[in-house]
N, C-alpha and C positions, 0 to 999 in steps of 0.2 A: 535789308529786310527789317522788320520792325514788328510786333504786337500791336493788335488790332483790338482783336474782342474775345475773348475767351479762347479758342482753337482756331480763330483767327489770324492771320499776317498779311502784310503789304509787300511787296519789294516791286523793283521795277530794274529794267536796262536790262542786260544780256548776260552777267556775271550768272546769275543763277541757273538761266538754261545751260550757260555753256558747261558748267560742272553740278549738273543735276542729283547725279548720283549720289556723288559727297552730300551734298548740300539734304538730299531728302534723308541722308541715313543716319548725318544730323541730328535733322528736326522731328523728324518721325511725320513731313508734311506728306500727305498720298494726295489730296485734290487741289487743283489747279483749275481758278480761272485766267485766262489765258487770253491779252486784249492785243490786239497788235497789229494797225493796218497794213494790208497785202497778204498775208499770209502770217502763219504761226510761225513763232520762233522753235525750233529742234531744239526738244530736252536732253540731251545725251544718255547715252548708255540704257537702263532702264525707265522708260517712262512712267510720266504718274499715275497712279492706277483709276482716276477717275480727273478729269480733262475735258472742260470744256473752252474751245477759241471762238472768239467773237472778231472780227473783221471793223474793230473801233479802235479808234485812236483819243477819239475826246467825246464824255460825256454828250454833248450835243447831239453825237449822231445813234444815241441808245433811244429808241424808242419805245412806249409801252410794252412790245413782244419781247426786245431783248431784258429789259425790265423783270418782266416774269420772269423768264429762262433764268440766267443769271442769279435772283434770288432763288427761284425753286434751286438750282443747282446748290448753293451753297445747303441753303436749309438739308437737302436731302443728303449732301456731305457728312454735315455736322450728325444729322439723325442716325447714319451708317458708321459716328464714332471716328469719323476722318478731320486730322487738321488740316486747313484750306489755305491756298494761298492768293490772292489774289496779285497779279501780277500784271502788269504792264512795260511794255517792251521800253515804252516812252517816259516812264518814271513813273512810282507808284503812287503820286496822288491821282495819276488819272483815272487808278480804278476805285477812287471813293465812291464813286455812285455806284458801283456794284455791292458796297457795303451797305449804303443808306436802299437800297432793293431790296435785300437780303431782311432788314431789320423789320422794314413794313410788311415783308409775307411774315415774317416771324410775330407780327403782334404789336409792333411798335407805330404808334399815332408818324406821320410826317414829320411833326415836329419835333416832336424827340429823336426820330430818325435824324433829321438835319443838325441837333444841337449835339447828339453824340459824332457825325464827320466833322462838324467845326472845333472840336476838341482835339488833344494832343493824344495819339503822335500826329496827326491829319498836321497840315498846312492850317494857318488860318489868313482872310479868310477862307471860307466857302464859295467858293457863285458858282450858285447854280439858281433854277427857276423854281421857286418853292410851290409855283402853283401847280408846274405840272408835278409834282412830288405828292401832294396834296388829292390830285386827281388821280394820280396812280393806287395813294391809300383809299380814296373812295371805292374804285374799284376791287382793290385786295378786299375791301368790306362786301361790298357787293357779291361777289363769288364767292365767299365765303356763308351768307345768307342763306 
């Protein structure tokens, strides 16, 4: 697991759900996004008190609606004073774009979206498709109007 962005983390692989308990009493983490195709990975013992699973395994397959979700989810973590984990079964750069979603409902242009995931601790580089990234902040703009 790693630091992300303020009450932010990363982690990915199976270590963390399989001893949940320890590991949230830790961190003091209560929210989980939770990415991992087929089915969600079992947090043991106590689960996280707000939990959301997405049926994704790679970026690619998030579209504008999981887009939303996923950032509203975090935002409304963060606003309820919860730290958040974003988690992926498949290792945790794959949920960078739930990070760069999160940033643009939060206020943040695309492109600063995208230049804070291409920074450390993130992998570099990046690939991903900046224009739908760009089209997605249009919209955050839009709705927001």
């Amino acid at each position: 697991m790693t630091w992300v962005h303020d009450r932010i983390y990363a982690g990915g692989g199976a270590y963390i759900p399989d001893h949940w308990d320890d590991f949230a009493g830790q961190t003091g983490i209560s929210a989980v996004v939770h990415l991992s195709p087929g089915r969600p990975a079992t947090f043991l013992r106590i689960p996280p008190l707000a939990f959301l699973w997405l049926n994704i395994g790679d970026e690619s397959e998030a579209g504008p609606e999981e887009r939303w979700l996923v950032g509203r989810f975090i935002d409304g973590s963060l606003q309820e004073g919860r730290k958040v984990l974003l988690h992926s079964s498949l290792g945790r750069h794959r949920a960078r774009w739930a990070f760069v979603a999160y940033r643009i409902i939060a206020g943040r242009s695309a492109t600063a979206a995208l230049r804070e995931a291409a920074e450390r601790p993130w992998l570099t580089p990046y690939a991903t498709d900046p224009s739908e990234w760009e089209a997605f902040a249009d919209e955050v703009r839009a709705r927001r109007a």
